[in-house]
Backbone as a chain_set.jsonl record, in Angstrom:
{"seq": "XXXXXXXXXXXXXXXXXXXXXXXXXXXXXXXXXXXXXXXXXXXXXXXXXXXXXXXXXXXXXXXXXXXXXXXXXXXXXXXXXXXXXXXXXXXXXXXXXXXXXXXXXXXXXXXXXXXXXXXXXXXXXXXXXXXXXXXXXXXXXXXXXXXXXXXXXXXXXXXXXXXXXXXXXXXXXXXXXXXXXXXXXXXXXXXX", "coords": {"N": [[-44.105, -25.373, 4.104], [-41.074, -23.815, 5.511], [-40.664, -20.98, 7.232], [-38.673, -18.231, 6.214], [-36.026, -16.01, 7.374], [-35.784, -12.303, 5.538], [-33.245, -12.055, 4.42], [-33.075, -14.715, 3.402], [-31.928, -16.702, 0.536], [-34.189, -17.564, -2.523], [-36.075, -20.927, -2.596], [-35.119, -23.865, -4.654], [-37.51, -24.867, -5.509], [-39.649, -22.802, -4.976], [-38.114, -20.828, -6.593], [-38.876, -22.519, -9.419], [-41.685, -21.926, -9.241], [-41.757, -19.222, -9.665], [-40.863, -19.261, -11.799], [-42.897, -20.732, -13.524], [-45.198, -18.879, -12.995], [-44.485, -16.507, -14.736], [-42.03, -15.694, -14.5], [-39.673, -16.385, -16.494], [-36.914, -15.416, -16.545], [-35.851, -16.17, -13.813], [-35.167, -18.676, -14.461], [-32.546, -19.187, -15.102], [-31.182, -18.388, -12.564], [-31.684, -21.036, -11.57], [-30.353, -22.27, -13.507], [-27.879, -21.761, -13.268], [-27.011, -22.553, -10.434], [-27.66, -25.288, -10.98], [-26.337, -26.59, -12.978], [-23.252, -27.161, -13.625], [-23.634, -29.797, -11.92], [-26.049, -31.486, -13.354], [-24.128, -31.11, -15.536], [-22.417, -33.273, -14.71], [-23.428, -35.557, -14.569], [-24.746, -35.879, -16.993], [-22.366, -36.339, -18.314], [-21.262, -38.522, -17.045], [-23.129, -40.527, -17.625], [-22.625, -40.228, -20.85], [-20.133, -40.201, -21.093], [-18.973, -38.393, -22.658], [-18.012, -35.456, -23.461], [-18.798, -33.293, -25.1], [-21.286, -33.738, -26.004], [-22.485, -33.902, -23.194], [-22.697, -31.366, -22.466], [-24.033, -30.374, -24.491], [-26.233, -31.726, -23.633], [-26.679, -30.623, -21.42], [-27.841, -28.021, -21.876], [-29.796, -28.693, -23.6], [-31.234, -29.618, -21.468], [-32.343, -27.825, -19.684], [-33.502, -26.468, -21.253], [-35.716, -27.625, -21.849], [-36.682, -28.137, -19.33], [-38.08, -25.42, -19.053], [-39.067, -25.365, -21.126], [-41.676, -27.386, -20.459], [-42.292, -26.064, -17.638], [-44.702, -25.906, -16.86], [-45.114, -28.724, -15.959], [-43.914, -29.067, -13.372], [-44.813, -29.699, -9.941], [-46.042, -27.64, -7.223], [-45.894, -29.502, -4.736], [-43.88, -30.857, -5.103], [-40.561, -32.309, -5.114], [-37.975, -30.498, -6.6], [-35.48, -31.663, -7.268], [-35.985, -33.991, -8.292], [-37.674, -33.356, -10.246], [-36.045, -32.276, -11.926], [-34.155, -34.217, -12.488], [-35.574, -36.204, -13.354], [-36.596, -35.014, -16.185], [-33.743, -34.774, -17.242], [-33.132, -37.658, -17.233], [-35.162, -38.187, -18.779], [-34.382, -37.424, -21.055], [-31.978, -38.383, -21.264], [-32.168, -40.893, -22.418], [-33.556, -40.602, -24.506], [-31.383, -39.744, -25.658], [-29.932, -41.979, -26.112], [-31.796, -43.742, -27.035], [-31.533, -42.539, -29.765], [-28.914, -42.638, -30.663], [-28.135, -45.158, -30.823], [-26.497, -46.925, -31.874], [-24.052, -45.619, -31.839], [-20.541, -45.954, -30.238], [-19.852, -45.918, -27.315], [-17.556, -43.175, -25.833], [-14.332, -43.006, -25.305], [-13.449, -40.959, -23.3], [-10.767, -39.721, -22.116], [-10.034, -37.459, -20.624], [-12.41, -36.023, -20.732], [-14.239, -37.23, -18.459], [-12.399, -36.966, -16.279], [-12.826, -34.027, -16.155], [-15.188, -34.257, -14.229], [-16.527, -32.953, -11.647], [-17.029, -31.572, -8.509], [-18.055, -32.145, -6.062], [-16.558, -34.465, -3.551], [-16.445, -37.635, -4.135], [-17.122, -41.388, -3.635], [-16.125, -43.104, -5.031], [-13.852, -41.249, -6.361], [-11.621, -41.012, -4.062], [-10.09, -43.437, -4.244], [-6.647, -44.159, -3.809], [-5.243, -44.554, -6.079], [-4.285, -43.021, -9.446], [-5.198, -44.657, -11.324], [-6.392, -46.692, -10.812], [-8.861, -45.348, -10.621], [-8.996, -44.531, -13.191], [-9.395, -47.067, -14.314], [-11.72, -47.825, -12.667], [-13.725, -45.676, -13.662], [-13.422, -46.436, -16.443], [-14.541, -49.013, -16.23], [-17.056, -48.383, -15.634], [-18.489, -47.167, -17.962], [-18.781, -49.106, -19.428], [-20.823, -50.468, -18.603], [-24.148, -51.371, -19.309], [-26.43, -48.871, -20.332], [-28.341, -48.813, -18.679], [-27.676, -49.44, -16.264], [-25.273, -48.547, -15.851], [-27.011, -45.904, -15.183], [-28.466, -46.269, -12.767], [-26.311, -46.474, -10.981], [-25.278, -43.865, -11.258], [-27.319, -42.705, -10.252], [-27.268, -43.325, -7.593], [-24.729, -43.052, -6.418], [-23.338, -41.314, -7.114], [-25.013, -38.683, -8.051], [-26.068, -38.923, -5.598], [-29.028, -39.501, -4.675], [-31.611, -40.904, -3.099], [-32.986, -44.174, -2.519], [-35.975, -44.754, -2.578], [-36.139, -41.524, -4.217], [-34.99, -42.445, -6.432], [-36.636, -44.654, -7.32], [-38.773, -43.358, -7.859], [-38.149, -41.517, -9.937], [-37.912, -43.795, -11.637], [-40.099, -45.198, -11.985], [-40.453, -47.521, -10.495], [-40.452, -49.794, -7.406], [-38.582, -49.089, -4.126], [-37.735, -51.329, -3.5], [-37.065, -52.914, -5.913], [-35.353, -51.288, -6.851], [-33.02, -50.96, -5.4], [-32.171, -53.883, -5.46], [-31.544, -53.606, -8.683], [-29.394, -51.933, -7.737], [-27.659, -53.04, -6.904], [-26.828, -55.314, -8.272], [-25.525, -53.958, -10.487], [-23.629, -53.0, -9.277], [-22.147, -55.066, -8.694], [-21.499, -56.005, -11.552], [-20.211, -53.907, -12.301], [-17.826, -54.217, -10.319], [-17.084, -56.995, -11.052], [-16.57, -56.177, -14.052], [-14.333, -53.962, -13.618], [-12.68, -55.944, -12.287], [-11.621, -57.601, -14.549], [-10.622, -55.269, -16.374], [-8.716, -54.664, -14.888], [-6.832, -56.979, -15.1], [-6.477, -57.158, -17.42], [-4.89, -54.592, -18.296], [-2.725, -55.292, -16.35], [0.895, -55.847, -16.194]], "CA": [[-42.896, -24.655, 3.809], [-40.868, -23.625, 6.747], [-40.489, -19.65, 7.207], [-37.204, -17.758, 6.722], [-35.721, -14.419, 6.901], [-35.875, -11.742, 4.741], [-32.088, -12.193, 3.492], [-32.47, -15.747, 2.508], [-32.469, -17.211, -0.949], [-35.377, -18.891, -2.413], [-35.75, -22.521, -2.541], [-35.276, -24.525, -5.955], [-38.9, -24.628, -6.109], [-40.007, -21.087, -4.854], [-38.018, -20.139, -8.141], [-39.666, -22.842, -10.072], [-43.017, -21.25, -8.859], [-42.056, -18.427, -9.841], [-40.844, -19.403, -13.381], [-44.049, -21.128, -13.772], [-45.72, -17.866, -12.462], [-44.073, -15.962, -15.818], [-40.548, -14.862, -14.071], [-39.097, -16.847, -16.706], [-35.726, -14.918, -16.204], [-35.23, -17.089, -13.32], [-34.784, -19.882, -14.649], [-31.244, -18.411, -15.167], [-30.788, -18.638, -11.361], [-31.61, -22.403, -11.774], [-29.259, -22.912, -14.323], [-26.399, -21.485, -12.263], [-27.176, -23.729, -9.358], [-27.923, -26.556, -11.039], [-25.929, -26.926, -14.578], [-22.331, -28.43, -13.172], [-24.677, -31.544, -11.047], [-26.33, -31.941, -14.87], [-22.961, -31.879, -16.545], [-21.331, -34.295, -14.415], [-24.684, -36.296, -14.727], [-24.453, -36.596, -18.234], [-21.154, -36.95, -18.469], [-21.208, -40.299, -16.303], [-23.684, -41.531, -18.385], [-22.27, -40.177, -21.837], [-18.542, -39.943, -21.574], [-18.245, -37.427, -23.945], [-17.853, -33.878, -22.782], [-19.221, -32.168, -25.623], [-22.893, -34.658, -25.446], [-22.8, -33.449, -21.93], [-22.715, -29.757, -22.336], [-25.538, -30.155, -25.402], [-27.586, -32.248, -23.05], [-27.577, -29.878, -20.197], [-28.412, -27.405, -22.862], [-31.379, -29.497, -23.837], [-32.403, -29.85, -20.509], [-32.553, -26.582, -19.084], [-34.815, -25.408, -22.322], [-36.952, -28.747, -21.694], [-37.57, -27.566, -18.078], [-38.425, -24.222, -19.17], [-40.636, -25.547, -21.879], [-42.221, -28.024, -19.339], [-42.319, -25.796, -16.308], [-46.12, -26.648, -16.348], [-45.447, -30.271, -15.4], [-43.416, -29.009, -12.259], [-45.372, -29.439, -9.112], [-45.138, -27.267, -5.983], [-45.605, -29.851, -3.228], [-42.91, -31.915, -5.374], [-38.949, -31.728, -5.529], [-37.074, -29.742, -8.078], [-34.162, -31.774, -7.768], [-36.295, -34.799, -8.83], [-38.313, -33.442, -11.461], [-34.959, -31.776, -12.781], [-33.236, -35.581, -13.044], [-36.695, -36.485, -14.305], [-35.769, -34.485, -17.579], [-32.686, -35.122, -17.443], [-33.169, -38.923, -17.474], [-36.031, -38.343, -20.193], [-33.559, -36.828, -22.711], [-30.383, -39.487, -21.604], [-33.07, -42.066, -22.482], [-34.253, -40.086, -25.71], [-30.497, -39.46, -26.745], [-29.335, -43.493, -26.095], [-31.963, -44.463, -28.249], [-31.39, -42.36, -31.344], [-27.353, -43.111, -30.583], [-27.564, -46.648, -29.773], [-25.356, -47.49, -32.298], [-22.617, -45.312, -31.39], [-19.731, -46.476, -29.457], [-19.387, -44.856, -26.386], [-16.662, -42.49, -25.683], [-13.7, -43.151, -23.485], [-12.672, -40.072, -23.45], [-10.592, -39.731, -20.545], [-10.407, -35.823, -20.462], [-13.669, -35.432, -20.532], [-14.667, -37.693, -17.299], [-11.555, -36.009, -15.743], [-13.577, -32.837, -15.558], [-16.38, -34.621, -13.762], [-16.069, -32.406, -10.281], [-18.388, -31.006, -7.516], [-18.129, -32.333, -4.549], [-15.752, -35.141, -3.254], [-17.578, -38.981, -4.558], [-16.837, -42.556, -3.207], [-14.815, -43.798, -6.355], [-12.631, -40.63, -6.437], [-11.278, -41.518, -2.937], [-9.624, -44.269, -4.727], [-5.481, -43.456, -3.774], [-4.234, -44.679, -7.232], [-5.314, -42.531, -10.309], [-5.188, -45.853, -12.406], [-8.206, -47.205, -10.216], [-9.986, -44.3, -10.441], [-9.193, -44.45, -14.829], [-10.013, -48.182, -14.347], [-13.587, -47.414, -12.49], [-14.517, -44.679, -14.819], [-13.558, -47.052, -17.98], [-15.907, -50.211, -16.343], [-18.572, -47.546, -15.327], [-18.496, -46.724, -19.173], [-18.419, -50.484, -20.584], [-22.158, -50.973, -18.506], [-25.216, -51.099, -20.225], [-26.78, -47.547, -19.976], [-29.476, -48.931, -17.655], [-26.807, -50.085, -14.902], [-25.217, -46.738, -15.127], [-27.938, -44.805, -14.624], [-28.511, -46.706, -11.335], [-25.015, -46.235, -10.293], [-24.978, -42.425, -11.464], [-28.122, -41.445, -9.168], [-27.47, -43.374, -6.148], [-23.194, -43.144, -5.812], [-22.857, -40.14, -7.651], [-25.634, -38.081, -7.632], [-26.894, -39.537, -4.216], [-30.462, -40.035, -4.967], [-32.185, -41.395, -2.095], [-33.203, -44.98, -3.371], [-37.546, -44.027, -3.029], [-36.473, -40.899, -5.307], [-34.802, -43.453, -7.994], [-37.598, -45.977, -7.439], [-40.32, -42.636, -8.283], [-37.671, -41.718, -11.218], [-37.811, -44.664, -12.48], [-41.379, -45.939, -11.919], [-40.836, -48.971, -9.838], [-40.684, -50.213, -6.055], [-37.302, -49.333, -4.024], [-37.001, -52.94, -3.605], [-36.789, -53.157, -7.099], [-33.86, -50.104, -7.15], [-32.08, -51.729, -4.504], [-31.419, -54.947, -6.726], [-30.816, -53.114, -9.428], [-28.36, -50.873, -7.797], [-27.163, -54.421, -6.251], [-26.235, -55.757, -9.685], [-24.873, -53.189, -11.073], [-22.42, -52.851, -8.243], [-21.617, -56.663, -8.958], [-21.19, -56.328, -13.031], [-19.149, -53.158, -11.995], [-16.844, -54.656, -9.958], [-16.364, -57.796, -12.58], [-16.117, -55.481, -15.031], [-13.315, -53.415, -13.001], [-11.285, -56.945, -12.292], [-11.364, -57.797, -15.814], [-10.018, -54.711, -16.953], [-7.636, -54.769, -14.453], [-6.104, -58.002, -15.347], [-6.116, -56.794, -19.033], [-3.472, -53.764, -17.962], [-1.674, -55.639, -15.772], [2.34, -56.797, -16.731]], "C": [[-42.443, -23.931, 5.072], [-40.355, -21.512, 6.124], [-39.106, -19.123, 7.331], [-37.348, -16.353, 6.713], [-35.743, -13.942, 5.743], [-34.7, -11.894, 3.53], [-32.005, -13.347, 2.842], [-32.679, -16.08, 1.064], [-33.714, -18.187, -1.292], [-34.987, -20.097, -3.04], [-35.616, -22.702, -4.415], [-36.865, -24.223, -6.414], [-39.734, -23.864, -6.015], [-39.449, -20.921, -6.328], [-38.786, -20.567, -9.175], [-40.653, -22.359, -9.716], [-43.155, -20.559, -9.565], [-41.828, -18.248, -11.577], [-42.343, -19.676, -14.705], [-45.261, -19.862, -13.753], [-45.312, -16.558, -13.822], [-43.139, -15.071, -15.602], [-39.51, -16.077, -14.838], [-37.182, -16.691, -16.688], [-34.755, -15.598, -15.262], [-34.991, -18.376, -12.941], [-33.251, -19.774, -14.978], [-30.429, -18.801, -13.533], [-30.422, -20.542, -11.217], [-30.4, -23.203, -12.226], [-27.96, -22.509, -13.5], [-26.239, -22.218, -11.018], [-27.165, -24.768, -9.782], [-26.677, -27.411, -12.188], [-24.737, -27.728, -14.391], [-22.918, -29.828, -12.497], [-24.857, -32.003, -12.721], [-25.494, -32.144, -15.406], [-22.672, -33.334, -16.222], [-22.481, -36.036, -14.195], [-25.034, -37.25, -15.977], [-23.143, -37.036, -18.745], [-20.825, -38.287, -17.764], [-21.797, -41.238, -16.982], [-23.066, -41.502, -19.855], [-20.712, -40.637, -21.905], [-18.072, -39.469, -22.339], [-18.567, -36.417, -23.53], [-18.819, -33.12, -23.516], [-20.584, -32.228, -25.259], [-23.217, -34.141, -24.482], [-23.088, -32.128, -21.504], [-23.896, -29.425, -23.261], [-26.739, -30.945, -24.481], [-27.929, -31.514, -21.665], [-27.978, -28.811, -20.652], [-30.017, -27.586, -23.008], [-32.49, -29.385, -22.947], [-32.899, -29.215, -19.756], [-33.887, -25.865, -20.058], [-36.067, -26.89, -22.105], [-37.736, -28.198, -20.127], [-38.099, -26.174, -18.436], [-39.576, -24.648, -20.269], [-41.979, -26.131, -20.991], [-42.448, -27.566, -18.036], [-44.068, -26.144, -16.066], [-46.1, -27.655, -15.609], [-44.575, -30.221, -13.776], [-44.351, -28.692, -10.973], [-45.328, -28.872, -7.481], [-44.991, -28.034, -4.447], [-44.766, -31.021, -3.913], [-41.858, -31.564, -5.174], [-38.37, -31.511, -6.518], [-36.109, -31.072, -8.467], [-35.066, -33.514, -8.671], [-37.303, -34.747, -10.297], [-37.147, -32.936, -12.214], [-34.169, -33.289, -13.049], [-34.27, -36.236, -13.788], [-36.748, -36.114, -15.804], [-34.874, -34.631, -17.983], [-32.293, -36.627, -17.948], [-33.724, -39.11, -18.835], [-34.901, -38.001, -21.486], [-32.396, -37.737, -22.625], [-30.644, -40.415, -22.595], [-33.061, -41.772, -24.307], [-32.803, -40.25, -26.477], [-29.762, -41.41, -27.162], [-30.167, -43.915, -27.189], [-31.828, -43.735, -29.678], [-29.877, -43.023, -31.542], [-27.237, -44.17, -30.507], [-26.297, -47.328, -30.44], [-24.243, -46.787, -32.093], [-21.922, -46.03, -30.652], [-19.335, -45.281, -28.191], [-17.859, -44.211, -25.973], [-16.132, -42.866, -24.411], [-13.028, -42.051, -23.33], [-12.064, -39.161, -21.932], [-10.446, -38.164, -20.048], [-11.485, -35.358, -20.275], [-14.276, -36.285, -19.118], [-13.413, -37.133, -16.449], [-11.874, -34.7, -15.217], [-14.88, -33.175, -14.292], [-15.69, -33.693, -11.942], [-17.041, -31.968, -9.936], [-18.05, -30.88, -6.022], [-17.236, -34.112, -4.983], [-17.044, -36.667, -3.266], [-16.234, -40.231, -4.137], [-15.554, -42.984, -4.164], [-13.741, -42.632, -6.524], [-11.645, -40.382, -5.008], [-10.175, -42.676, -2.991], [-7.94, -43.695, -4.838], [-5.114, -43.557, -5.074], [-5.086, -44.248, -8.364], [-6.016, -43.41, -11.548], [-6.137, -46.712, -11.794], [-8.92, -46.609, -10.813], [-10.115, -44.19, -12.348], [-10.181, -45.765, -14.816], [-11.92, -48.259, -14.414], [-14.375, -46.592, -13.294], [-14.921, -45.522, -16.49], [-14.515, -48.351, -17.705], [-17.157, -49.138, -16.207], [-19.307, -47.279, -17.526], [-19.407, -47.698, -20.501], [-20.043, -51.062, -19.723], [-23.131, -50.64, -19.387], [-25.564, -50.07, -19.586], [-27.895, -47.507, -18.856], [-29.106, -48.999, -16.344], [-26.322, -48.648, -14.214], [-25.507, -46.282, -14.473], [-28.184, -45.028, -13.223], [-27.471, -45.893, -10.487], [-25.076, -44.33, -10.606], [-25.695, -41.789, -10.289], [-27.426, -41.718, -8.301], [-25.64, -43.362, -5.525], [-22.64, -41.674, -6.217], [-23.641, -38.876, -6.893], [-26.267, -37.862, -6.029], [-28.131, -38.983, -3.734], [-30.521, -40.612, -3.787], [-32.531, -42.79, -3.327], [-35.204, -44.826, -3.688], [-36.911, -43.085, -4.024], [-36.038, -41.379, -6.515], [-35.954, -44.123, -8.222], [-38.995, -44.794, -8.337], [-39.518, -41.93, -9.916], [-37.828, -42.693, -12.101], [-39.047, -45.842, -12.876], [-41.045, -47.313, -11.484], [-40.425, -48.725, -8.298], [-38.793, -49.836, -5.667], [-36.464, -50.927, -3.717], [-36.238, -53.262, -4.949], [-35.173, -52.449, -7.672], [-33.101, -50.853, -6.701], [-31.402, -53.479, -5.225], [-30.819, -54.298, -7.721], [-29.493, -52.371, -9.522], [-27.197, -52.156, -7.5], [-26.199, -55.048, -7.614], [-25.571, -55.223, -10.885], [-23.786, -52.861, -10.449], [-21.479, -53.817, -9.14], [-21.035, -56.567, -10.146], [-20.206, -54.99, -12.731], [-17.561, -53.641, -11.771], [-16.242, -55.585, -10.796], [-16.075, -57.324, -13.47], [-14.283, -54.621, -15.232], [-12.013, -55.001, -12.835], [-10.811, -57.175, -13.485], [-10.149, -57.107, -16.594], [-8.639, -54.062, -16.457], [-6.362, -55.749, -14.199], [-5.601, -57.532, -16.77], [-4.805, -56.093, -18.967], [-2.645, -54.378, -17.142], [-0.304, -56.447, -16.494], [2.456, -57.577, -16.315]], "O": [[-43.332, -23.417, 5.751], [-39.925, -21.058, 5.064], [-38.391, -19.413, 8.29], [-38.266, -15.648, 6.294], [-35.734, -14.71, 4.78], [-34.874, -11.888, 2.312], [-31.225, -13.465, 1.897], [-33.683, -15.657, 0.491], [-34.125, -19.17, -0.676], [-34.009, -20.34, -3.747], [-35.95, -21.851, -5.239], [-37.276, -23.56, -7.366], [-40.694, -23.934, -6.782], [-40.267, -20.876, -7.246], [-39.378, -19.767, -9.899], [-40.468, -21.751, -10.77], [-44.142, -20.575, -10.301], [-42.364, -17.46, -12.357], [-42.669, -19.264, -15.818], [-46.206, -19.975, -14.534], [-46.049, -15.576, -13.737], [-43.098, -13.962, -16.133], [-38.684, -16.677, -14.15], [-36.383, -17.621, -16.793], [-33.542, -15.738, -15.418], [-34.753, -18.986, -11.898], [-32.865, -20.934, -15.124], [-29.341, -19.364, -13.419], [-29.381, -21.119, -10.905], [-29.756, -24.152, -11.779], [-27.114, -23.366, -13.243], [-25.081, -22.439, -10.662], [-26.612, -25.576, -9.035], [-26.31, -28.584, -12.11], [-24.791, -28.886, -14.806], [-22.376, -30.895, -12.785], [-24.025, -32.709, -13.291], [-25.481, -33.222, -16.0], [-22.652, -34.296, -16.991], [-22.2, -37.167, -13.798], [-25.359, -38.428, -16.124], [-22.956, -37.99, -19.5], [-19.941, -39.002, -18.236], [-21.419, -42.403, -17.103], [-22.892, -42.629, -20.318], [-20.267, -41.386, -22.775], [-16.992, -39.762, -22.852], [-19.719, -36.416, -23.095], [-19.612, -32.382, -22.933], [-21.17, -31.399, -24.563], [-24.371, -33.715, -24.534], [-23.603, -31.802, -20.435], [-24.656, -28.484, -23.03], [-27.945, -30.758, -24.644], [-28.944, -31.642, -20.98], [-28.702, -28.27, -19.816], [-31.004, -26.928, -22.681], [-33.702, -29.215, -23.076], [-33.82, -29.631, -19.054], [-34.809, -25.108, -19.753], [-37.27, -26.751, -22.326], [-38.922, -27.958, -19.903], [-38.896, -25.923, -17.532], [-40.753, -24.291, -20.218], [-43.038, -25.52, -20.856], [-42.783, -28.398, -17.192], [-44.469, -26.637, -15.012], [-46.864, -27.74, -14.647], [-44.592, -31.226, -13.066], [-44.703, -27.519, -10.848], [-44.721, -29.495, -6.61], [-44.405, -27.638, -3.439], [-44.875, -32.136, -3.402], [-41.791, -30.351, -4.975], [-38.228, -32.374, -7.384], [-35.962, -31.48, -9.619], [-34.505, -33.98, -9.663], [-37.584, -35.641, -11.096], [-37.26, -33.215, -13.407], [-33.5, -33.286, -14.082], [-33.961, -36.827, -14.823], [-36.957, -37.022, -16.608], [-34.813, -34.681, -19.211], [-31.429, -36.861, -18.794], [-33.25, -39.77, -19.76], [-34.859, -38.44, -22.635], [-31.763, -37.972, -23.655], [-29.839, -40.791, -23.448], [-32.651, -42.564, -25.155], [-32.767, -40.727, -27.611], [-29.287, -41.831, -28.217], [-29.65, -44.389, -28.201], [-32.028, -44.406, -30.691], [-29.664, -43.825, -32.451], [-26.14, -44.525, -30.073], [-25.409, -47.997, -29.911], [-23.231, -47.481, -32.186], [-22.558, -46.982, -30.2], [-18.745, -44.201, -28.226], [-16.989, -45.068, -25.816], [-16.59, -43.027, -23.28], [-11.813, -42.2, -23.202], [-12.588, -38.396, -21.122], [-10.868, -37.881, -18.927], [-11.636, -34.297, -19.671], [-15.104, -35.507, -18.644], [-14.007, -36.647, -15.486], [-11.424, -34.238, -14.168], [-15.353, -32.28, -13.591], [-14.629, -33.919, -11.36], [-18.007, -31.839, -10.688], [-17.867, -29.978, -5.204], [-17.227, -34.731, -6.047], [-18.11, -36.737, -2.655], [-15.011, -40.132, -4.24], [-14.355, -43.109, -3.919], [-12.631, -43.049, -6.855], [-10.9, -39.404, -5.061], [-9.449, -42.897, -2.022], [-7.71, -42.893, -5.744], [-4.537, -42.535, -5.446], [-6.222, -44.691, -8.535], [-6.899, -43.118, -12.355], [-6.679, -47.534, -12.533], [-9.703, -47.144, -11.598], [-11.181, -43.819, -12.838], [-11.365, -45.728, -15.151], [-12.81, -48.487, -15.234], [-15.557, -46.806, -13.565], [-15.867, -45.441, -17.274], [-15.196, -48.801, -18.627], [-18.191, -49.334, -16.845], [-20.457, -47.288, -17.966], [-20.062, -47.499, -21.525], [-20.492, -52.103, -20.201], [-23.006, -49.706, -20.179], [-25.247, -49.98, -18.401], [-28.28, -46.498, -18.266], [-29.846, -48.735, -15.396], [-26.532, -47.998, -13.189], [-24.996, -46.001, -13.389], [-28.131, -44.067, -12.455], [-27.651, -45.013, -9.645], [-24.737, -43.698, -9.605], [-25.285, -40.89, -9.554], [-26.745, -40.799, -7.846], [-25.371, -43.633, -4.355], [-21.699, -41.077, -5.695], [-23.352, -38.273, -5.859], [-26.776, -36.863, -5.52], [-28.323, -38.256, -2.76], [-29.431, -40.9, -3.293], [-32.428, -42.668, -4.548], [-35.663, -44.802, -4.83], [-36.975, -43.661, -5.11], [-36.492, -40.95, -7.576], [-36.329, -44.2, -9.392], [-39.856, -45.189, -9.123], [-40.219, -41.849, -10.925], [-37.88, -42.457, -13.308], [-39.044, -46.827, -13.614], [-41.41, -48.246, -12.199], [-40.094, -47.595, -7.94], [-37.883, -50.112, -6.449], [-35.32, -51.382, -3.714], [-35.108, -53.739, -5.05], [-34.304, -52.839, -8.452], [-32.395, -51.524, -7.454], [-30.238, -53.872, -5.311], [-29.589, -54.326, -7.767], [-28.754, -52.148, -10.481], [-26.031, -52.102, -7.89], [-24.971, -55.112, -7.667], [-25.192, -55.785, -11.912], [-22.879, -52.382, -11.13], [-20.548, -53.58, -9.91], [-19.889, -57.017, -10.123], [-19.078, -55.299, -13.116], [-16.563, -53.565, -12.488], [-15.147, -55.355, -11.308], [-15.16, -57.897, -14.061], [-13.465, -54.591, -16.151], [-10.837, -55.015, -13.198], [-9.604, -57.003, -13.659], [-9.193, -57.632, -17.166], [-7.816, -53.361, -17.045], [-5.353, -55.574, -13.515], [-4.42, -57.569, -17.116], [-3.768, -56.608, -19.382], [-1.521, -53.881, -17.217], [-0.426, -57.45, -17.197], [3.41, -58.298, -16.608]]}, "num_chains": 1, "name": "protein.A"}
């Protein structure tokens, strides 16, 4: 751990330490740092606003139940998508039969920081890309969510996701691909 001054803030996982340590209070800090990334996390994968605000709900009291399983020579931000994934996972399969939400107000909020696909000059791309991102299977997504969105390193998807980054790297590969076909498709559909 590299040494700072007295004024700086502590790290993600100094706090986890210290949550773990029985300063559960700041896990509060956490959540204020972390909780918009988680919305716009689940909201990529859900497309429903409300889902997205109960699952970063979920997943803030899951890390706080679980702060045991947080380790200090690990990364927060990966055991925090680590939960996060566990409960997308947990909520897809009780939901599977739902129909996913296109609810374009609610991926409209998705904000943070400036992402590849919202770069896109015409806002009817950028509906387009959101509505194929939507129409993938939840496994493709998730690919596309860490490593374009979130921007996951492809090792911390490959240790999310228990396999080899070779293995990510296809996956993220083919999910690009069914993206993009997905995106022409539905851009032939709207077209006059």
């Amino acid at each position: 751990m590299t040494e700072r001054s007295d004024n700086s803030a502590p790290t993600d996982g100094e706090l986890m330490q210290r949550v773990q340590a029985g300063e559960l209070a700041l896990m509060g800090v956490l959540f204020e740092r972390h909780h918009q990334r988680m919305f716009n996390f689940f909201l990529r994968l859900t497309g429903n606003r409300q889902v997205a605000e109960d699952l970063v709900q979920e997943c803030f009291l899951r890390m706080l139940r679980f702060r045991s399983t947080f380790r200090a020579d690990g990364s927060y931000r990966a055991w925090m998508y680590q939960i996060g994934r566990n409960l997308s996972t947990d909520h897809f399969r009780k939901h599977s039969r739902e129909v996913l939400s296109d609810d374009e107000e609610a991926l409209d909020d998705v904000s943070d920081e400036p992402l590849p696909l919202e770069e896109l000059e015409s806002s009817e791309r950028v509906h387009l890309v959101r509505r194929a991102l939507m129409e993938l299977p939840p496994d493709k997504r998730e690919v596309l969510v860490l490593s374009r969105f979130e921007l996951l390193r492809y090792a911390e998807i490959a240790n999310l996701l228990d396999t080899t980054v070779g293995a990510i790297k296809v996956r993220v590969h083919r999910a690009v691909k069914e993206l993009r076909t997905t995106y022409q498709r539905l851009a032939r559909e709207t077209s006059p």
